[in-house]
C-alpha positions in Angstrom: 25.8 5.2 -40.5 28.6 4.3 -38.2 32.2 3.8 -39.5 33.1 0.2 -39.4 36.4 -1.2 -40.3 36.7 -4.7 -42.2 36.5 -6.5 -38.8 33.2 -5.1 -38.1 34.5 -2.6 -35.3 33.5 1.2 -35.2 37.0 2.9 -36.8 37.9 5.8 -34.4 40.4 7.3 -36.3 37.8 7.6 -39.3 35.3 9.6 -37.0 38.5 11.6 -36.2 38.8 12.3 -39.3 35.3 13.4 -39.9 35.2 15.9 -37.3 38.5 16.9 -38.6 37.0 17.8 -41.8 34.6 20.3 -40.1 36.7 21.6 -38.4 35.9 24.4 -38.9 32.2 23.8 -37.4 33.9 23.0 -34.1 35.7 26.1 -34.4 32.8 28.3 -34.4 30.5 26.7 -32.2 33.5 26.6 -29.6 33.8 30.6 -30.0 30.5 31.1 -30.0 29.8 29.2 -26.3 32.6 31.0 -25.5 31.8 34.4 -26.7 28.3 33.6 -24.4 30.2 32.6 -21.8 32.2 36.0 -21.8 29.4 38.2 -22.2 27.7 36.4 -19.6 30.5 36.3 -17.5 30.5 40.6 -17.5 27.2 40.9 -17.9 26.2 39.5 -15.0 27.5 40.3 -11.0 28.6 37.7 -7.7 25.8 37.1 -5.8 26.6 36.8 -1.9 24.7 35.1 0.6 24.0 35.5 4.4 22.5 33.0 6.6 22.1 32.3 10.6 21.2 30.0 12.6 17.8 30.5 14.6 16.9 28.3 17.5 13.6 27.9 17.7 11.4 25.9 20.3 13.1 26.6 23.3 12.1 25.2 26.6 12.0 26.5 29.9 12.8 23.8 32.8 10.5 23.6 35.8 7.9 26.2 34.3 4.5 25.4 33.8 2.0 27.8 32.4 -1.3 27.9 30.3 1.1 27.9 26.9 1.2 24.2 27.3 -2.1 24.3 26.1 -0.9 25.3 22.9 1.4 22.9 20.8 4.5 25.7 20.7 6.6 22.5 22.2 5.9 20.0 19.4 9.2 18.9 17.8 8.4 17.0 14.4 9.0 17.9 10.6 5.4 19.7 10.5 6.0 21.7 12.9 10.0 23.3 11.6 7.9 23.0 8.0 5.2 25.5 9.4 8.4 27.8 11.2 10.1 28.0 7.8 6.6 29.2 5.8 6.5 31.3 8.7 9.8 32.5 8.3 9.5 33.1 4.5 5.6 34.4 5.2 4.5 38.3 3.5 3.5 39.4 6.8 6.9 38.8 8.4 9.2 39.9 5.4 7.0 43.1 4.9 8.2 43.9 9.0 11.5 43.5 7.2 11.2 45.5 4.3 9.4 48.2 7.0 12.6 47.9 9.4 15.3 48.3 6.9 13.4 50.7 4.2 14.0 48.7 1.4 13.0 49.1 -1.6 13.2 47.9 -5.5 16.4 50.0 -6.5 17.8 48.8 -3.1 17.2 44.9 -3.6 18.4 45.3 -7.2 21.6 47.3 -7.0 24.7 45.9 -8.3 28.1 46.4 -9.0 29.0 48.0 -12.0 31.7 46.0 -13.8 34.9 48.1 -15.4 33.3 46.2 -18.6 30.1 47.4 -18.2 31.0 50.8 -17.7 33.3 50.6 -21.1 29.8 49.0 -22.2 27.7 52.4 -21.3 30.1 55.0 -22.2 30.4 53.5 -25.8 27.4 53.2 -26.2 26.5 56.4 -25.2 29.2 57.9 -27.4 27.8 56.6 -30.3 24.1 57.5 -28.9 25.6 61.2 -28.7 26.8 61.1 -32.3 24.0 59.6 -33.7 21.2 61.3 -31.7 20.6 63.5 -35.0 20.4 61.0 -37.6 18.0 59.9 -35.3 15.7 61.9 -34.6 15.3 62.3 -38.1 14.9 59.5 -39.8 13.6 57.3 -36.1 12.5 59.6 -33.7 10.0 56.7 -32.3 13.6 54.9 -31.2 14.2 58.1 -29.2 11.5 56.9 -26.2 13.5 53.6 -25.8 16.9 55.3 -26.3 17.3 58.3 -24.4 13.9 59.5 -23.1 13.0 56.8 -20.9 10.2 57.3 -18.5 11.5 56.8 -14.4 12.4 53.1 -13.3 9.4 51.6 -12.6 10.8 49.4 -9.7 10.8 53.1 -8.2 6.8 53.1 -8.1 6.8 49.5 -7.1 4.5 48.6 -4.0 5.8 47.2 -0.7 3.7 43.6 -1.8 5.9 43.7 -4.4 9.0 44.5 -2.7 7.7 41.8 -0.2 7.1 39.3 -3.2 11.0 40.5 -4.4 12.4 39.5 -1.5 10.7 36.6 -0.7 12.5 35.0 -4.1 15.4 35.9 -2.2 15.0 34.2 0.9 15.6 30.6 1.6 15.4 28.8 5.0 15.8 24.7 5.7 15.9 22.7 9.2 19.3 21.5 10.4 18.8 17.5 10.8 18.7 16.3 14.3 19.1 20.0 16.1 16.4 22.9 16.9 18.0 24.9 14.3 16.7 26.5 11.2 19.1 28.0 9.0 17.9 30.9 6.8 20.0 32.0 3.9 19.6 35.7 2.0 21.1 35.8 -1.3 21.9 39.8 -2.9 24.3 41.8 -4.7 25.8 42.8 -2.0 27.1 41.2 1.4 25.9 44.0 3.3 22.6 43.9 2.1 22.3 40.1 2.8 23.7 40.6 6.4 21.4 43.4 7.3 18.5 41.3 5.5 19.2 37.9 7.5 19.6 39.5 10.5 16.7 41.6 10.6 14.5 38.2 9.7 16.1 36.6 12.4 14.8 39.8 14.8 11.9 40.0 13.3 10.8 36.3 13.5 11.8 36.1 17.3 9.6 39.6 17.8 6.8 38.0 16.0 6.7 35.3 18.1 7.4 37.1 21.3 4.1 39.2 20.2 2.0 36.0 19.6 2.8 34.3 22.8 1.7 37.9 24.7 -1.4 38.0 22.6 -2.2 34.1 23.0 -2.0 34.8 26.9 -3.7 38.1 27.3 -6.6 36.4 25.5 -6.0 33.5 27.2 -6.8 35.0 31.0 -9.5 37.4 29.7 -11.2 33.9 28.5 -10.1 31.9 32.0 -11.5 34.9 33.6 -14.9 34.8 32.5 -15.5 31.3 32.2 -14.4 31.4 36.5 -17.0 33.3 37.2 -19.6 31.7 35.0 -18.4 28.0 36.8 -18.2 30.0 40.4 -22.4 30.6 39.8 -22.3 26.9 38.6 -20.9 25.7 42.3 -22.8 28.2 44.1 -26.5 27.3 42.4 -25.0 23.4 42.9 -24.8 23.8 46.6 -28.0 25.7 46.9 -29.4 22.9 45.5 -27.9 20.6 47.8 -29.4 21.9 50.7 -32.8 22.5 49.1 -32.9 19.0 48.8 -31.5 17.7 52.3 -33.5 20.1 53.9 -37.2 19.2 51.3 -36.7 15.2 52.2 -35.3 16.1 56.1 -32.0 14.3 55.5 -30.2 14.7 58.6 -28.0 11.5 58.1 -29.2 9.4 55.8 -26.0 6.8 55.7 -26.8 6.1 59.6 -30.8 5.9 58.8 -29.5 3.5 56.0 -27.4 1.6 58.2 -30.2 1.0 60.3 -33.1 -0.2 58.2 -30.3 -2.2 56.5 -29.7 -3.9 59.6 -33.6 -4.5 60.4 -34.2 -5.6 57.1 -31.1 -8.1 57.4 -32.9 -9.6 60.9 -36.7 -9.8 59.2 -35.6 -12.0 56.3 -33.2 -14.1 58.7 -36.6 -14.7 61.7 -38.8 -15.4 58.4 -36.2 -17.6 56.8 -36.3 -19.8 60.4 -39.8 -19.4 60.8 -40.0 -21.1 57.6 -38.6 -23.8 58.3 -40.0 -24.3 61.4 -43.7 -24.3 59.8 -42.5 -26.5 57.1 -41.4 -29.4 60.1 -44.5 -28.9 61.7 -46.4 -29.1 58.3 -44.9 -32.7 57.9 -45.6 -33.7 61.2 -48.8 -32.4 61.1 -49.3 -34.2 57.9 -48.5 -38.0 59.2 -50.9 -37.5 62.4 -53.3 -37.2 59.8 -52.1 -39.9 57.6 -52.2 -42.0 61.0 -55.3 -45.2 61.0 -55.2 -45.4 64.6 -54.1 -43.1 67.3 -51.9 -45.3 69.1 -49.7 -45.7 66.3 -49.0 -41.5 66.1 -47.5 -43.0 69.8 -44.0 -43.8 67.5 -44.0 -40.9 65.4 -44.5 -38.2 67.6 -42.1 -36.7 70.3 -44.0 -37.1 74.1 -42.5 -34.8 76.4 -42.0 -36.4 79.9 -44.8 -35.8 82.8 -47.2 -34.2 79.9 -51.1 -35.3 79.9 -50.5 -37.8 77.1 -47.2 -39.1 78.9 -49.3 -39.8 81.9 -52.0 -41.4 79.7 -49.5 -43.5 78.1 -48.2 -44.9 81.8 -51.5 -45.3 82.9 -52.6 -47.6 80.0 -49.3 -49.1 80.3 -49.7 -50.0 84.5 -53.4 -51.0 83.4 -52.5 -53.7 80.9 -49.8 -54.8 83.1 -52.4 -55.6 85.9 -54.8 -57.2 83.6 -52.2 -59.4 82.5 -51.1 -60.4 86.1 -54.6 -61.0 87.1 -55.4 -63.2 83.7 -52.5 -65.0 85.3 -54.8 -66.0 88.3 -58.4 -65.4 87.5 -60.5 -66.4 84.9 -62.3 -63.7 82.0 -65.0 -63.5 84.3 -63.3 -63.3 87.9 -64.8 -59.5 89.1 -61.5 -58.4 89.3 -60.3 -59.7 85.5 -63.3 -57.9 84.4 -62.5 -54.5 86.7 -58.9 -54.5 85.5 -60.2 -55.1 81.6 -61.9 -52.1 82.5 -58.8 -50.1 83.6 -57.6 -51.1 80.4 -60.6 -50.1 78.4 -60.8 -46.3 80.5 -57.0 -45.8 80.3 -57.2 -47.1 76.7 -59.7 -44.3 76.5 -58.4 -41.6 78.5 -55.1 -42.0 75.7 -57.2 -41.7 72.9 -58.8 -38.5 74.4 -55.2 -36.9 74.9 -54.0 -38.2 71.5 -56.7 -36.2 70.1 -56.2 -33.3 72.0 -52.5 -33.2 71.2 -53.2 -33.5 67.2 -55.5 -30.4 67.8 -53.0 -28.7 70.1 -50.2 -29.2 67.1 -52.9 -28.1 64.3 -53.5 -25.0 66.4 -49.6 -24.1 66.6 -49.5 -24.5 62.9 -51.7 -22.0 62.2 -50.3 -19.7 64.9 -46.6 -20.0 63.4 -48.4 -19.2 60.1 -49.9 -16.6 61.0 -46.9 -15.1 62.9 -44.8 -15.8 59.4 -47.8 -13.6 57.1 -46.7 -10.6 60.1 -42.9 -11.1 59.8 -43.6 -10.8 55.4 -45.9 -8.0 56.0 -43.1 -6.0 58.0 -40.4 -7.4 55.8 -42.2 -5.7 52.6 -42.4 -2.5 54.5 -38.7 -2.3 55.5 -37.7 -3.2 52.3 -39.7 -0.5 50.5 -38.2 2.0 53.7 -34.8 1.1 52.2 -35.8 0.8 48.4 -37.2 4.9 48.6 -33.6 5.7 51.4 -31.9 4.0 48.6 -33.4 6.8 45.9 -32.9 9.9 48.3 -29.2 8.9 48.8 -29.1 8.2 45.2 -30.4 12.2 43.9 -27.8 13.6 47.3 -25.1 11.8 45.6 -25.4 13.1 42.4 -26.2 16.7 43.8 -22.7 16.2 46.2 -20.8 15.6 42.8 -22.1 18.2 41.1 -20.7 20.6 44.0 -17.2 18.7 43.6 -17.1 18.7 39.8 -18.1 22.4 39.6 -15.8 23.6 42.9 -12.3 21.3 40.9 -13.2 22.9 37.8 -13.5 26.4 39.5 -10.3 25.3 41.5 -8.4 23.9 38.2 -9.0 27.3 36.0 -8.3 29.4 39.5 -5.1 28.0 39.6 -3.8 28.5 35.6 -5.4 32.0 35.9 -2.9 32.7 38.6 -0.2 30.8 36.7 -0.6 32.9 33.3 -0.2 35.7 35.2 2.7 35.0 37.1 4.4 33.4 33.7 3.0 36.9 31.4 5.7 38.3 33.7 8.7 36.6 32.8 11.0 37.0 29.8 10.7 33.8 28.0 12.0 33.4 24.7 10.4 31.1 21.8 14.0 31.9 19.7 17.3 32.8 20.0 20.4 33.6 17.3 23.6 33.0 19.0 25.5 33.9 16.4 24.3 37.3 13.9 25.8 36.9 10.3 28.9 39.1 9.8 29.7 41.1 6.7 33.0 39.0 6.0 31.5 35.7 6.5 29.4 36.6 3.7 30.2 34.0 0.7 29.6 34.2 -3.0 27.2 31.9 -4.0 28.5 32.9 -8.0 29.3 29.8 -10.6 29.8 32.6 -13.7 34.2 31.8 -13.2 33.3 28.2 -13.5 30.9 29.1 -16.3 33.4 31.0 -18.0 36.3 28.5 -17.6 33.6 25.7 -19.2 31.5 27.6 -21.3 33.4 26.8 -24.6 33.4 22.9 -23.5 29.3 22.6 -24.5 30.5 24.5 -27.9 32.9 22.2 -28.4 31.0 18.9 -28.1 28.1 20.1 -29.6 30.8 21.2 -32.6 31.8 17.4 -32.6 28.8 16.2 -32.3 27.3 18.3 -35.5 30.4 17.4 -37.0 29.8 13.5 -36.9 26.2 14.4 -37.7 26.5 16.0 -41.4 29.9 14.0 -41.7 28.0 10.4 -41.3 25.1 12.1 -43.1 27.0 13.4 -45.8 26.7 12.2 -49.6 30.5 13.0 -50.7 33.4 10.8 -50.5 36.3 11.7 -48.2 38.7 8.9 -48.3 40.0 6.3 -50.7 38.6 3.7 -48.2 35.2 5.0 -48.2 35.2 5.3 -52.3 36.4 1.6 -52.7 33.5 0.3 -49.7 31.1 2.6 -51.8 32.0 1.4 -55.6 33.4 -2.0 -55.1 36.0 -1.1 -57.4 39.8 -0.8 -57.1 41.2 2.6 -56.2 44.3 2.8 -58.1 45.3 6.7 -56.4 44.4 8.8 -53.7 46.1 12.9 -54.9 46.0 14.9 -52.6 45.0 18.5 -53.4 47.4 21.0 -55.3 47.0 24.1 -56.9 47.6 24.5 -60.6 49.5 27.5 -61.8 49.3 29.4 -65.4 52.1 30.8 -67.3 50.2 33.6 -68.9 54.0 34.3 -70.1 52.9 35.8 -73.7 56.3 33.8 -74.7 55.2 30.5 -74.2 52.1 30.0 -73.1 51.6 26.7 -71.1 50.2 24.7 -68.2 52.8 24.6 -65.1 52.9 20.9 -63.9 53.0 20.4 -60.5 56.1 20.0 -58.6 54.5 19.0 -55.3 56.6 15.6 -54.5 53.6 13.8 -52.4 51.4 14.4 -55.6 54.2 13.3 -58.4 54.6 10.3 -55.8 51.0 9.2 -56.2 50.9 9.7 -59.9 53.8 7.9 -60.5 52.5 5.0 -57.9 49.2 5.1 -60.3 51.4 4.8 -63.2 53.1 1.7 -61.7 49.7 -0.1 -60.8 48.8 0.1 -64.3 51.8 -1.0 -65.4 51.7 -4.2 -62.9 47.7 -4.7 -63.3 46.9 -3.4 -66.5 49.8 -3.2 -68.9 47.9 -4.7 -71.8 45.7 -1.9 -71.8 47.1 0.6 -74.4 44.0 3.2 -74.3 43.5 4.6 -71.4 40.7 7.1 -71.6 39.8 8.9 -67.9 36.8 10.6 -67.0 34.7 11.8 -64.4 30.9 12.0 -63.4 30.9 15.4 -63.2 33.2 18.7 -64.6 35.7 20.1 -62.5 36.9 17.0 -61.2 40.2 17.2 -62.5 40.5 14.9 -65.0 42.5 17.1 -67.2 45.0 17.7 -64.8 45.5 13.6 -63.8 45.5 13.2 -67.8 48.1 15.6 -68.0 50.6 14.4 -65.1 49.9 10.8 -65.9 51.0 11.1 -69.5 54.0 12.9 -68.0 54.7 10.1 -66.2 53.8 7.4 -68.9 56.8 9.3 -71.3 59.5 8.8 -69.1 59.2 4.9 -69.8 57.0 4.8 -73.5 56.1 6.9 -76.0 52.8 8.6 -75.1 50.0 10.4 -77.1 47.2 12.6 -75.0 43.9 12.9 -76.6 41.9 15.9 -75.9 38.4 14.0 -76.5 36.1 16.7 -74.6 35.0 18.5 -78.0 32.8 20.6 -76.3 34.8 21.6 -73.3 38.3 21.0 -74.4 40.0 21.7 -71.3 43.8 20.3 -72.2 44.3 22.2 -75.2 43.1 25.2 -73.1 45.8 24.1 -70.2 48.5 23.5 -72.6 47.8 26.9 -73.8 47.5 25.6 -77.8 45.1 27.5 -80.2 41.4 27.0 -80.7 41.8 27.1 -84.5 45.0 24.5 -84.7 43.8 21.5 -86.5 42.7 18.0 -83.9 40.7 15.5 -83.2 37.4 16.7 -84.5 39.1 18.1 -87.9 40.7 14.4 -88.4 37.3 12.6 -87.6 35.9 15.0 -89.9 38.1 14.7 -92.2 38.9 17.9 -92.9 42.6 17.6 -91.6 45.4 15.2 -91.9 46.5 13.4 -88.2 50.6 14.5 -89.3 48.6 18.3 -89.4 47.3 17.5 -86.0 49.5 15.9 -83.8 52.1 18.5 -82.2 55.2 17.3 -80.5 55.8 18.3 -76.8 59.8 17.8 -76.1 59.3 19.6 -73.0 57.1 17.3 -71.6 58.1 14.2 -73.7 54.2 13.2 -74.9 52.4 14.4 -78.2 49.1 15.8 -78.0 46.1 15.6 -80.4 43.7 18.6 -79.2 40.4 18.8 -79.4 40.3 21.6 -82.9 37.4 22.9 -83.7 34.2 23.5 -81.2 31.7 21.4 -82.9 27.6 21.1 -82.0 27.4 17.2 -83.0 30.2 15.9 -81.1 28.8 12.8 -80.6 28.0 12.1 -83.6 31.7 12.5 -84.6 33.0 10.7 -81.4 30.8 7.2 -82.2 31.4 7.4 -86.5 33.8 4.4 -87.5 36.6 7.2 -88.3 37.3 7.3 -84.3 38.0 3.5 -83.9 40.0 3.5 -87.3 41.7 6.1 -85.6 42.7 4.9 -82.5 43.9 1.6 -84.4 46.4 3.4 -86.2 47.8 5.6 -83.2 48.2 2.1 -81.7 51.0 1.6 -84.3 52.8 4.8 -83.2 52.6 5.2 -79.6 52.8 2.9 -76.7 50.5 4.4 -74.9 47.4 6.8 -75.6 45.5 8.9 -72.8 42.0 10.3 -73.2 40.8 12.9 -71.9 36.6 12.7 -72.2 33.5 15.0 -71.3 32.0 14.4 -67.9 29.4 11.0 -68.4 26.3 12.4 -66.5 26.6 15.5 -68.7 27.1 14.0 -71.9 26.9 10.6 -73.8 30.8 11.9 -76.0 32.5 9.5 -73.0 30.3 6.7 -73.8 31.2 6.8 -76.9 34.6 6.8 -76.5 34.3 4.6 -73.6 33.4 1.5 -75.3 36.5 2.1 -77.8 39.5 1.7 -75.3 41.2 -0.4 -73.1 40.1 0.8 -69.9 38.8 3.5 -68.2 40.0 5.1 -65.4 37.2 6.9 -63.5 38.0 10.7 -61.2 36.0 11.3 -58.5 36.7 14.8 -56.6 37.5 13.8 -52.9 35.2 16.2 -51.1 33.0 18.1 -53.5 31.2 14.8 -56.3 27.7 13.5 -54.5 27.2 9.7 -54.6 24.7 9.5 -56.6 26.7 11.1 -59.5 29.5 8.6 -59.2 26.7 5.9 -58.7 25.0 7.5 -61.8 28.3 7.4 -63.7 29.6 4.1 -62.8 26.4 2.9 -64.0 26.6 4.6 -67.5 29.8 2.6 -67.9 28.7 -0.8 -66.7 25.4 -0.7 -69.0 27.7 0.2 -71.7 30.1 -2.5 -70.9 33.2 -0.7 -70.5 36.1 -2.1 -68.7 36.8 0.0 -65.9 40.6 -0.3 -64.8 39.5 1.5 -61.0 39.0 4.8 -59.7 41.1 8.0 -58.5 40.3 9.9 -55.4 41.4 13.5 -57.1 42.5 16.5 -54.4 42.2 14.4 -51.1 43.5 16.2 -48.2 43.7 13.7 -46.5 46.0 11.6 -49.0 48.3 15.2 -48.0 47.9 14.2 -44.3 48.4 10.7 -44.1 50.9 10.3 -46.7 53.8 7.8 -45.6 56.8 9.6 -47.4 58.6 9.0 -44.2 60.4 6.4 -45.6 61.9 9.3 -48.4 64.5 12.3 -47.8 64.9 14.7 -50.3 68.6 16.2 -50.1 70.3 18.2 -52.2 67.7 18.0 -54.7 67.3 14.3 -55.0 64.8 11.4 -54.4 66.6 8.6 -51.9 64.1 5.3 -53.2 63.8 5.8 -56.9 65.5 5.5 -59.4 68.0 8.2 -60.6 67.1 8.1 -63.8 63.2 8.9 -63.3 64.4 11.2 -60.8 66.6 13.2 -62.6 63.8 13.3 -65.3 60.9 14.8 -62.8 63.6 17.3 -60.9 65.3 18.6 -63.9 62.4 18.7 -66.4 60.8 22.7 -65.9 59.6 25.0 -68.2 61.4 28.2 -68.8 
């Protein structure tokens, strides 16, 4: 679909050319946008908008108060988010609607354009002189023309007057400040100024309202929880002193101390008595283990001048004498047997204390045991003395905090109580305006002079763009280019379009040939290609697909041409249409073609001699049902061989081939055929169709002729020519002289 040159490239100038050829589409869609544009452009009022800047969040140094219970300090997107809804909230726009009385006429009033009023007073002119007819012949138009019940905005509600100006609020946070900017867009500036002003006022009274209601209920609530926690401290130390005085607890950390300390000495005697029994257990334990009681003499401790000590010295001084005296005197000398006797009673007397002192020790082991069963005894009771202290202090602790929780609570609300009141009392604002918006800053937020300006710019590409829709989709030829990528066949002219003027002189009836120069220039540049590519061929017959293509008139002017070098004959071959012998003005009864293939008429009878235009003619004659059958006897053949004697060159003019098979047969008789198509107006398929009919009858087709091409009148090069004085610079003066001076009278 796209327009390609031969290099493969898309050919601008070609889609130029189509949009250039609907024009006229352009045109109208241009003026049409345009038209919208304008009526929209008076149709339709500026709209002004107000806005100003609220700070919201404000914070009070060195003030503390119960409101910091509340999050009214919180700085984050959520929280401006929830200010704007607020902002652009029902309940706060109806306080605005309330303050400034508006209402639906007052929202919707507008300026009234001098346009509109022209608008209003024409139409209710024509209203006025047509109310009759009217009533008459439509009186149910008269409800929606003149009797129109009232505006119904009048009886609109305030939710909807709320809802109404809600669509014309808008509000947004300013980035990286405490500001929020809300815009009101109306009508008028006025209205928008008194509007964004009295939502500013209105959203700082709100919240002045809120913050007195949040602490009114706020101390009513601190109030009676104080005295519900003042009965909670008051039974709490009631209860303290029930219990000190139940248990008789008159200082229970000194009574603690105490038995702490007693406790402390108990374990520390036991612990030494302990050991102590546990020594004398394992002394104790070898006298036992002892085979003879002098040897407990080495493991035992004897305490100097004790009974055993003495014992001891006494055997000791005894064996001494019995040695000395077994020194001196025989075993039985009396006094070796008196002093073996000393040593026998002493030995004796040692034994019996040994004894006694194993008993003495066993004796002090069981006291010391005994003692260490009392010192556990009053150790358990101590320790039980502490365990049940240990309890009481225990419940008094937790009976002491009770007091101290309930008393800092009691404390903790006393003291916000008394800051919510002293705070109530101040003037803090939540939000300020610093600035109120001003009638003359007011700006108009209106594109519709843009829109105007622009709104033939959419007409016009859409314009374009339908024009290279239909063009690229369009089945016609335009250009001689398209034609020869279409056919594949030479395009020997490209005329460009003319209109053809009739004599209706009753003198000389004739056909007026052309004098346009750019169209004589491309008939005689046909003529020269088939003089340079195609002189052999003799016949020339030239046809079309389809009628009105303008065959005739090519047959006509090329013959012209032809005579000014040969001698020419023009055949008027289209029996059933015969359209030259009608141009040229001749008589439907004169004698021609069909008489002579009939033979009902000599060809000297037929053939008339044009001077004026310096080619014969053979017309069509007479209108005849079986043409065809005429055009394909072997008279036509016959009689194109003998013209061929007379005339250098013959032109045929046939009947349209997808109408009628008279071209075929005449077709496959001549030299060539020269094939019209009408730039413009034939479909493709109809020259396909007709180029088809000649090929399958094996005619030789000389090329093609792109007939009334306006662009062949646009592009034409005749730059390179200067007509002065009458006379063609570039040709010769004879042909010149020939297509300037030859006119009809």
């Amino acid at each position: 679909m796209r327009q390609r040159n031969q290099y493969g490239e898309i050919d601008v100038l070609q889609l130029l050319l189509i949009i250039w050829r609907k024009r006229v589409l352009v045109f109208v869609c241009t003026v049409l946008t345009g038209t919208l544009g304008t009526l929209h452009y008076f149709g339709t009022s500026d709209i002004y908008s107000a806005e100003v800047a609220i700070q919201v969040g404000i914070e009070k140094k060195n003030i503390l108060s119960l409101e910091d219970l509340y999050s009214f300090g919180a700085k984050n997107n959520e929280y401006y988010g929830t200010q704007i809804e607020l902002i652009k909230s029902r309940k706060l726009l109806e306080g605005v609607v309330n303050d400034l009385n508006l209402t639906a006429p007052v929202l919707d009033e507008r300026p009234i354009s001098s346009v509109q009023t022209w608008a209003y007073e024409t139409y209710k002119a024509y209203l006025i002189k047509y109310l009759p007819y009217i009533k008459e012949y439509a009186p149910f138009l008269i409800s929606y023309l003149v009797e129109r019940p009232n505006d119904v905005k009048d009886n609109w509600s305030q939710t909807q007057v709320t809802k109404k100006l809600q669509e014309m609020v808008s509000a947004f946070h300013k980035s990286n400040s405490e500001f929020i900017v809300v815009t009101v867009k109306s009508y008028s500036p006025v209205l928008s100024t008194r509007i964004v002003n009295s939502i500013a006022n209105t959203y700082i009274a709100y919240h002045f309202e809120a913050r007195q209601t949040a602490n009114a209920a706020a101390s009513a609530w601190l109030m009676s929880e104080l005295a519900i926690i003042k009965q909670d401290v008051m039974q709490a130390e009631q209860d303290l002193q029930d219990f000190s005085d139940t248990e008789d607890l008159v200082d229970i950390q000194g009574v603690m101390g105490l038995k702490a300390e007693e406790l402390k000495e108990l374990a520390k005697q036991q612990t030494e008595l302990s050991q102590t029994i546990e020594e004398r257990k394992i002394q104790y334990q070898t006298m036992i283990n002892a085979k003879q009681p002098l040897d407990l003499l080495d493991t035992i401790s004897i305490e100097p001048l004790s009974a055993l000590d003495k014992a001891q010295t006494a055997l000791s001084n005894a064996e001494a004498d019995l040695l000395e005296i077994s020194l001196k005197y025989g075993p039985k000398h009396p006094k070796h047997i008196f002093a073996n006797e000393n040593v026998e009673n002493a030995l004796a007397q040692l034994n019996e204390q040994i004894s006694s002192f194993v008993k003495q020790k066993k004796v002090e082991l069981l006291t010391e045991q005994e003692k260490l069963n009392k010192l556990q005894k009053q150790f358990d009771i101590v320790k039980n003395e502490v365990q049940q202290l240990t309890k009481l202090e225990s419940q008094f602790l937790q009976k002491k905090r009770e007091v101290a929780v309930h008393q800092e609570l009691h404390d903790t609300l006393l003291k916000r109580l008394q800051e919510s009141q002293i705070v109530g009392g101040l003037d803090q604002e939540f939000a300020t305006v610093f600035d109120y918006a001003l009638v003359d800053d007011s700006q108009t937020t209106s594109k519709r002079h843009i829109l105007l300006v622009l709104s033939a710019v959419p007409g016009f590409i859409i314009g374009m763009l339908l024009s290279l829709f239909f063009g690229l989709l369009s089945q016609k030829i335009w250009t001689a280019e398209e034609l020869k990528r279409f056919l594949d066949i030479p395009v020997l002219a490209n005329l460009p379009k003319i209109r053809n003027k009739k004599n209706h002189s009753r003198k000389r009836p004739y056909y007026q040939f052309t004098q346009d120069r750019l169209y004589l220039e491309s008939i005689h540049t046909l003529r020269t290609r088939l003089l340079a590519n195609y002189n052999s061929a003799r016949i020339i017959s030239v046809t079309s697909a389809m009628p009105e293509e303008g065959k005739s008139t090519i047959a006509l002017h090329l013959s012209e041409a032809f005579s000014d070098l040969e001698k020419v004959l023009i055949i008027d071959a289209d029996l059933r249409r015969p359209s030259v012998t009608k141009m040229l003005g001749l008589s439907d009864n004169h004698p021609g073609l069909s008489d002579v293939l009939a033979r009902e008429a000599k060809l000297s009878e037929c053939i008339i001699r044009n001077s004026e235009q310096g080619f014969d003619i053979l017309s069509a004659g007479q209108s005849l049902q079986n043409s065809n059958s005429l055009l394909s006897s072997t008279m036509m053949p016959k009689l194109l061989n003998s013209l061929t004697k007379y005339y250098d060159r013959i032109i045929i003019e046939t009947a349209p081939l997808y109408l009628f098979s008279d071209a075929e047969a005449v077709s496959k008789l001549v030299d060539g055929v020269v094939f019209v198509v009408k730039a413009e107006e034939t479909l493709k398929k109809d020259i396909k169709s007709g180029v088809e009919i000649l090929d399958r009858i094996g005619a030789n087709i000389l090329g093609t002729i792109l007939n009334q091409s306006s662009i062949a009148k646009n592009s034409h090069r005749y730059q390179s020519y200067s007509y002065i004085n009458g006379s063609v610079k570039g040709r010769s003066n004879r042909l010149s002289k020939q297509l300037l001076l030859r006119k009809p009278s």
